[in-house]
C-alpha positions, 0 to 999 in steps of 0.5 A: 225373116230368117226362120231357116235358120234359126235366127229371127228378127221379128217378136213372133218368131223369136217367141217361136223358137222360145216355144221349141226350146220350152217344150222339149223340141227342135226343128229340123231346118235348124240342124239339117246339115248335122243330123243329114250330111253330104257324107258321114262327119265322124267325131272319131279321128284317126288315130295309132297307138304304139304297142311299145308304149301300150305294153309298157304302160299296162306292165307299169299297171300289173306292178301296182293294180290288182286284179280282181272284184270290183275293176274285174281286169286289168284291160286299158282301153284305147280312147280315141281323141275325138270322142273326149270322155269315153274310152272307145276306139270307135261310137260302135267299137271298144278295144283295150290291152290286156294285161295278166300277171304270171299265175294270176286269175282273173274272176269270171264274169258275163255280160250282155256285149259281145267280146273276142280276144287278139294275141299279138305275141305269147302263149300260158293263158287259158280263158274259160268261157262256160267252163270250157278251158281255151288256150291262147297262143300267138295268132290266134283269135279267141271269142266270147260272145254275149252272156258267155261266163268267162275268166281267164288263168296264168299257169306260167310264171310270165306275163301276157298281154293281147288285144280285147275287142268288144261292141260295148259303145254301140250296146252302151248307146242302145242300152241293152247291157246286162252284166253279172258276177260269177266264180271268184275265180274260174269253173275249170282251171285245167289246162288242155291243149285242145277245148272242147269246143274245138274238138267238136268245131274246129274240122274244116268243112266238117259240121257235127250231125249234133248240132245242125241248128243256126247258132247267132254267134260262133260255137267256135270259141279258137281260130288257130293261126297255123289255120289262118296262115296256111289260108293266106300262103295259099291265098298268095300261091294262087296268085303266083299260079295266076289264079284269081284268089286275092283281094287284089294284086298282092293282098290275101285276106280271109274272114273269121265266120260261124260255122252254123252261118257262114256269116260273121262270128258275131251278130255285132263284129266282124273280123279279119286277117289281111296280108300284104306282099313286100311292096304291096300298095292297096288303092285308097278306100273310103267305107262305112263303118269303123274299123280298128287294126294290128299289125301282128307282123312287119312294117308298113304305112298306113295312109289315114286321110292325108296324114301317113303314119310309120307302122310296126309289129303290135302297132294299132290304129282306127279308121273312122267311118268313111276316112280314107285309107290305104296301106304300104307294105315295106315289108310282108305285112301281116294285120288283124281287123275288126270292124261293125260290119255285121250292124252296118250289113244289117242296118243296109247302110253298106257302101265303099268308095274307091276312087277311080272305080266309080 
């Protein structure tokens, strides 16, 4: 009898597996191999998608879309060719461009995902996350975690385009969304250098005597880039000084933390600056986990699996989980990163795989 798998080729164990299927059940012998692999079997492939063509079809987009109730914003998601049906980069990861019109207003709303936004280039946007108005400028990473009211407003007359990031497949396949409306437009429409937030945050090493509990999510809703910069020109300095400050040989990397933790921003996502010196080739990794990465300066490759793939400044691409990957620097390479390191950290399913280092 074939009963290992699912075949069978007596009345007895046909009518057996007849039986499974009626009661809503299936045997495990059957499907081993697929809910149990050798190593993870992503359905999600490796993917880039070209800024060029990102921007252009999200200003195509502001020409003829509204924004307001109902769609809420004119973001695009990045939909990965693997995972037909849906818009996510990743079975844990959404991330969209998103496109605001000169002195438009996008309506605040919150919801239960958490969110953080990229800018790639441009400055004239504020979004106001709890009536707290944050600008937003090239290099800086902006967040909005869970259940914070958020909208954003153009004083400019020019448009601006950035990255969203969010964990809405990981909180679609968990089902724990919530959302709600909230201003038609924004609670604060001022247009501050500096917000609040920052005001009380933003001094490295520095923590308010105010606010000394633990908070799940950052209170820091702006890291600035001339912060973010300076850490990996130093990180670089060092190096040259021949003290042990990078990852490796030519690649300086920082992480985005809460200040009340020291841990990731967000309970759900990680996220990272990396900067490779011209010539830098970093050693082929596999990890757990999916990532999603810009390049917000220069040019390199990016080795996905097998397949090299030509980058350029705002070009983003995917890793899936356990893919290998590496990069080659043609030039300094500057390149922003988020990943579900938080749940994978959490879950204890954390393991990296370099070849040659056991």
């Amino acid at each position: 009898m074939k009963q290992m798998d699912g075949t069978a080729d007596t009345p007895e164990l046909a009518r057996l597996y007849e039986d499974f299927e009626a009661i809503s059940t299936s045997p495990l012998w059957t499907q081993r191999d697929d809910l149990m692999p050798t190593t993870p079997t992503p359905r999600a492939v490796p993917h880039v998608w070209r800024w060029k063509q990102l921007f252009d079809i999200a200003e195509r987009s502001g020409d003829l879309v509204p924004v307001g109730r109902g769609g809420e914003r004119r973001a695009i998601g990045l939909a990965n060719p693997g995972l037909p049906g849906t818009a996510y980069a990743t079975p844990t990861l959404w991330c969209a461009i998103q496109y605001l019109g000169g002195h438009e207003t996008a309506p605040e709303h919150r919801h239960a995902q958490n969110a953080f936004r990229f800018v790639i280039e441009g400055e004239g946007v504020w979004t106001v996350v709890n009536g707290d108005p944050v600008a937003m400028r090239r290099g800086d990473l902006l967040l909005t975690p869970g259940w914070n009211f958020h909208g954003h407003h153009n004083d400019t007359d020019q448009p601006m385009a950035w990255i969203d990031g969010l964990d809405v497949p990981l909180s679609h396949y968990a089902d724990v969304g919530f959302f709600e409306f909230g201003s038609e437009r924004v609670t604060d429409e001022a247009s501050p250098a500096i917000s609040r937030n920052e005001r009380l945050w933003a001094h490295p090493g520095l923590r308010p005597l105010s606010e000394l509990g633990s908070s799940v999510s950052s209170p820091l809703m702006a890291y600035r880039w001339e912060h973010t910069d300076r850490a990996l020109t130093e990180q670089l300095a060092l190096e040259d000084e021949g003290q042990p400050a990078t990852v490796e040989q030519g690649h300086a990397a920082v992480r985005y933390t809460n200040p009340t933790t020291g841990g990731d921003v967000m309970p759900t996502l990680r996220a990272e600056f990396h900067r490779l010196r011209q010539g830098t080739v970093t050693p082929v990794r596999h990890e757990v986990g999916s990532s999603v990465w810009q390049v917000f300066e220069g040019r390199g490759t990016a080795v996905l699996g097998d397949v090299e793939h030509a980058l350029e400044k705002g070009d983003l691409f995917v890793v899936p989980s356990w893919t290998p990957w590496s990069l080659v620097a043609e030039t300094q390479l500057d390149l922003f990163r988020f990943n579900d390191g938080p749940v994978i950290d959490a879950l204890g399913f954390t393991r990296t795989y370099v070849p040659g280092r056991g």
